[in-house]
N, C-alpha and C positions, 0 to 999 in steps of 0.2 A: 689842197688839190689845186690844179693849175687852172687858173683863167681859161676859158676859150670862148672867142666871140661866136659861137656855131651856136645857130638861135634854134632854141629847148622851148616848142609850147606844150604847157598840162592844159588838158582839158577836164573840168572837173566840172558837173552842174553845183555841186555844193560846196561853198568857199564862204572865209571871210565874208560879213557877219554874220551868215546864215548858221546858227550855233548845231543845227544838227550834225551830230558825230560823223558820220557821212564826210564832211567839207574838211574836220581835221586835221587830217591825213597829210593833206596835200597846201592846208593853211600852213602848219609847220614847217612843213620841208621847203617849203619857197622861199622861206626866210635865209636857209640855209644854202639853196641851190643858188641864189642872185650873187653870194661871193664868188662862184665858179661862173655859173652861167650869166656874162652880163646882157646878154640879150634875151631873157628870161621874158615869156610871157604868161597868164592866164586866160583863160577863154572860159565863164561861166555866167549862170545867167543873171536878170536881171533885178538890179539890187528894189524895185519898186514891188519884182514879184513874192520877197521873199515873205514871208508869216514870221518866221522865231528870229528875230535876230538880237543880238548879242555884241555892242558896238565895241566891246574891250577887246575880241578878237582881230588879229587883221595879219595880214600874208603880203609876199614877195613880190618881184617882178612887177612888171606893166599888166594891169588889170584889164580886160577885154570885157564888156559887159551884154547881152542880148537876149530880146525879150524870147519867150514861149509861149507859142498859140495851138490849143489854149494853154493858159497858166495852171500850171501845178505842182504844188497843192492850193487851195485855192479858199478861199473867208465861206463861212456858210451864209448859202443868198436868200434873201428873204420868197425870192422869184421863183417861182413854182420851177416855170420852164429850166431856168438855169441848173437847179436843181435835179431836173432831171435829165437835162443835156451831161452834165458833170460826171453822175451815176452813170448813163450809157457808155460815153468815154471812158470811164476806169474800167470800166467791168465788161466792154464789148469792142467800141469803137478803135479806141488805139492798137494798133499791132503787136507792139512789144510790151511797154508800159506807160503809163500815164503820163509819164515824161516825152515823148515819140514829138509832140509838139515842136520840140526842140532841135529836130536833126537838121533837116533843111535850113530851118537861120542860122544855126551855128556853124552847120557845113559852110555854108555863104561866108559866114566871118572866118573861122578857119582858114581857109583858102586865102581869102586876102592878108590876113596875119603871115600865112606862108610865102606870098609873093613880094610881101612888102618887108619883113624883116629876116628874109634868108632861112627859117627857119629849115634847120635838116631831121632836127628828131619830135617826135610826138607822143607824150603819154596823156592816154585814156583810161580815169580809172571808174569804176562803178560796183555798187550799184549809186544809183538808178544805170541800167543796162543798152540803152538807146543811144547814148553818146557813140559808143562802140561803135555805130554803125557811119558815123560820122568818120571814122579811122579809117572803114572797108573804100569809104568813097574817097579819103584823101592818097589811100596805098594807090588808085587808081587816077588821080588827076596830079598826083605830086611827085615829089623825089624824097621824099619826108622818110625815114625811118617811124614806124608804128612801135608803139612798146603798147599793152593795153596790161594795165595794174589791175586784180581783180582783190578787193575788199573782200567778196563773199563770191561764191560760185555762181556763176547763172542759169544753165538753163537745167541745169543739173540738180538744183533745189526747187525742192516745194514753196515755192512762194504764195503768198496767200493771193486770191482776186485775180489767180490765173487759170481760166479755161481751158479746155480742152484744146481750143485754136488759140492760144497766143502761147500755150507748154508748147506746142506743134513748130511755131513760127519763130521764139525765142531758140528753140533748137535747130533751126534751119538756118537763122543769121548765125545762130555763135559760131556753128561749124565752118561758116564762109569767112568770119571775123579770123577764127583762128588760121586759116590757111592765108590770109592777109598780111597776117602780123607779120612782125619783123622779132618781136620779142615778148615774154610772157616777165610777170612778177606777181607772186602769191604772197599774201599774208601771214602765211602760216606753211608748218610742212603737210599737215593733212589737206589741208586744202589743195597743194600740190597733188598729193597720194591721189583723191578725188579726181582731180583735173585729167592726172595721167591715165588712171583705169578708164577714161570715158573716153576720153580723145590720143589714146596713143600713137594712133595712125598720123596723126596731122603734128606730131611734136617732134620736128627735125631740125628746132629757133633754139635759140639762147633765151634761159630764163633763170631765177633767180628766186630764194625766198626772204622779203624784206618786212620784217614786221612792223608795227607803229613804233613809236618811241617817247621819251618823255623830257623835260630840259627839269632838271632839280629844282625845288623851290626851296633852297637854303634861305631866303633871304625877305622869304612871305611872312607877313601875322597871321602868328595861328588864333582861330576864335574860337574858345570851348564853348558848346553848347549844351549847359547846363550845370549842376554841381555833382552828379553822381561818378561811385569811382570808376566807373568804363564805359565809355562815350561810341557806339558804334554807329557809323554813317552810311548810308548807300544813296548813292546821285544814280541817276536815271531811270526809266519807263519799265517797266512790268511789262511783257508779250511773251507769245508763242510759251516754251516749258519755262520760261523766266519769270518764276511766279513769287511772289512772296509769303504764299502758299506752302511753300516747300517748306518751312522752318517755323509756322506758327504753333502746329502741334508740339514740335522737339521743345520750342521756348514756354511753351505750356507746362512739359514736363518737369523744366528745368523749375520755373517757382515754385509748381508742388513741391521740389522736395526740396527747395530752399538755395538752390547755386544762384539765382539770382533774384532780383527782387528793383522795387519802383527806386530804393536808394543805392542798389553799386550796381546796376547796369539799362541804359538803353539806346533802342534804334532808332536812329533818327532818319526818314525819309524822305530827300529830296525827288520826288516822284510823281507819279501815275497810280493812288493808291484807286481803284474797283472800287463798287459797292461789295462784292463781293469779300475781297481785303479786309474791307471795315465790316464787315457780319461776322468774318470769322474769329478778329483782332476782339469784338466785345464778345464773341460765343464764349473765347478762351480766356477773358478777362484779362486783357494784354493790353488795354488802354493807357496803365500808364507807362508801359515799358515801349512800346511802340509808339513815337511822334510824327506825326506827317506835315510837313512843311511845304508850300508854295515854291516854285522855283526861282532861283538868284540866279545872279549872274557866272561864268564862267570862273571869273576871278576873284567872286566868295566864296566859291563851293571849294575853290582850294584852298582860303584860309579856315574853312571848316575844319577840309579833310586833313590838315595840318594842325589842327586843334581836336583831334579825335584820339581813340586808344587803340581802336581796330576799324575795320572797313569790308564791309557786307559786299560779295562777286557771288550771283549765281548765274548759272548759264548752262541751258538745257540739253539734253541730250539728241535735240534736234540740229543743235549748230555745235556740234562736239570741234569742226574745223576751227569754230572759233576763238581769237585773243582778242575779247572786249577791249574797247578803248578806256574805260572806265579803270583796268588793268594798271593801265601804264600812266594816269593821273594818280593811281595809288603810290605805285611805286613813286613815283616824283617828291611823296612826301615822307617815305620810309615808314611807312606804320604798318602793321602786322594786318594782314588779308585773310577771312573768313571765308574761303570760296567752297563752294556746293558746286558740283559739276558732277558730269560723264568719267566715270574714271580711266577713261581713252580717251580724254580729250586734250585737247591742247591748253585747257587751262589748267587743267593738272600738269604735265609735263611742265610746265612755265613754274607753278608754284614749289612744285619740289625744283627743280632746278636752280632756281634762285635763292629757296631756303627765308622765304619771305613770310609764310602763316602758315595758315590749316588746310588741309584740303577735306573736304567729308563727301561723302558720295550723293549724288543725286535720289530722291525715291529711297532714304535708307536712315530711317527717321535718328537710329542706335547710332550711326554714324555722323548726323549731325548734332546729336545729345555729348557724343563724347568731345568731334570735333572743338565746339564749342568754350567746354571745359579746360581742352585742353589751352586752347586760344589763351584763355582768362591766368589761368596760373603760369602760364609761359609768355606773358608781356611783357615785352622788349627785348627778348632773348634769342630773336630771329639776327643771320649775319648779313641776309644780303648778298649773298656773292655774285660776283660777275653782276651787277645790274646795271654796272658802268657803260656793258655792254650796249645796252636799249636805249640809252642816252639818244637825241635826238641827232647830234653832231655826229657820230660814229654813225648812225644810221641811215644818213641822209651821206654820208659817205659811202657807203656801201653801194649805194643808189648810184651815184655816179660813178662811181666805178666800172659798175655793168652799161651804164650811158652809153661809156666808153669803148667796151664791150661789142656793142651795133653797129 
């Protein structure tokens, strides 16, 4: 793609080191945009607020850094008051969400990023959902081009710790956000489907669907974890229908009658297990086939998943728009995907399409019994196709194309 000196700032609260999946997105693709865009900037916030960080990660462009009052998410305070200043804020005070601390200082730096390096285009991606609003005021003090990238729907989902008045007023900005923009990019094609059925009056922009993507890890140590003959992995948290609930009875069934056992197969999880998890895991006598492991770093967990036989994706049929990032870390190291989903969902369409694992249906125990099985005697027989496709380079090309597009 051809150089242009036309200054491109993302705005993203979560980036480089901040390892929640969230920052990703847009860590990857600046690596990729800075060969195009040499006047590349980021605008995110402040590396002293961050909680998770993850120092092997790191992104593109000139880095813009700025605090948020208050900080969120935020250490638990030993301070009564704090404590309950915090609690009011998440669950009353803030407008939109927790993050809202953040508009006004970032607008401020925004602004001068735009005056000071020519910037002509701007993407806004979320959630966190607040940033957005920073786009409505720069559509109105700038000449910037708006693009807002949406990860997940906004006001159109149930989000959790949303009231009555912030559903109210998160659908009162998006709707102004949207007549703002300049340009739309969705995740996913349902996510689009979603966007359009709500907002079709206000979609008269240029928009596009850009999924996440992944760069191959031909060139990683893989580290097996343990000796048994099939090593199954799952990285990340447990929430909403994303339970690991879903599969403890079917794995129950499976030792009863002998497909698997503590020496040729277990899960291993890098996670969020519940108390809950663990009463069910000893109800069903799955302790030894079930390991729960502490969290590593970004660039262990891929020489795990690269030393693994398959790789555990469920994903509820509350986020059916959704392609986990978790997804596209699999694909990177070719190994056969167990995924449990909606079977309208976008992670099915993904999995059959690519021809990568199992799909078994969410809530359908017979389904993840056979799923399973099938997985097990059909290891390494998966081809892969088109996944060259979701490569990050191709991706991050497509991106700019539609830039271009504005």
């Amino acid at each position: 793609m051809k150089e242009t000196d036309n200054g491109l700032l993302i705005i993203s609260i979560l980036f480089a080191p901040d390892q929640r999946v969230g920052g990703k997105r847009f860590t990857f693709l600046s690596k990729i945009f800075e060969n195009t865009y040499k006047n590349l900037h980021i605008l995110t916030m402040d590396e002293k607020q961050i909680l998770d960080k993850d120092n092997t990660l790191w992104g593109g462009g000139t880095i813009h850094r700025v605090k948020m009052y208050p900080s969120f998410p935020t250490k638990n305070s030993p301070n009564f008051i704090s404590r309950i200043f915090y609690s009011l804020w998440r669950d009353y005070l803030c407008v939109l969400d927790p993050y809202s601390g953040w508009i006004i200082p970032a607008f401020i730096k925004a602004y001068k990023i735009y005056k000071k390096y020519n910037i002509s285009k701007v993407i806004i991606t979320g959630p966190p959902f607040s940033p957005m609003m920073i786009g409505v005021l720069l559509s109105i003090f700038s000449k910037a081009k708006i693009i807002f990238d949406y990860r997940d729907p906004w006001s159109t989902h149930d989000w959790v710790n949303q009231n009555y008045f912030k559903k109210k007023s998160n659908s009162f900005f998006e709707k102004i956000a949207i007549k703002r923009a300049d340009g739309y990019v969705f995740c996913s094609g349902l996510m689009r489907e979603k966007f359009f059925s709500n907002f079709h009056e206000n979609l008269d922009k240029p928009y596009s669907i850009i999924t996440n993507g992944f760069y191959p890890k031909n060139g990683v140590r893989p580290i097996k974890l343990g000796s048994t003959d099939n090593i199954m992995i799952y990285t990340g948290n447990f929430y909403g229908e994303r339970q690991l609930s879903l599969i403890l009875k079917p794995f129950a069934t499976l030792v009863k009658d002998g497909t698997i056992d503590r020496k040729n197969f277990q899960l291993h999880i890098f996670g969020n297990l519940n108390d809950i998890d663990r009463r069910l895991i000893q109800q069903y006598s799955l302790d030894e086939i079930i390991v729960e492991h502490s969290k590593v770093s970004y660039s262990k967990v891929i020489q795990y998943l690269k030393g693994s036989d398959f790789l555990f994706l469920p994903s509820g049929s509350d986020v059916e728009y959704a392609i986990p990032f978790k997804l596209f870390d699999y694909l990177s190291v070719r190994k056969p995907i167990f995924a449990v989903a909606s079977k309208n969902s976008s992670v099915a369409q993904l999995i059959n399409e690519l021809d990568c694992g199992v799909f078994s249906e969410i809530d359908n125990d017979l389904s993840i019994i056979v799923g399973l099985k099938c997985l097990i005697s059909n290891k390494n027989k998966y081809t892969y196709k088109n996944i060259e496709n979701y490569n990050w380079e191709k991706i991050a090309f497509r991106y700019i194309e539609f830039l271009h597009l504005i």
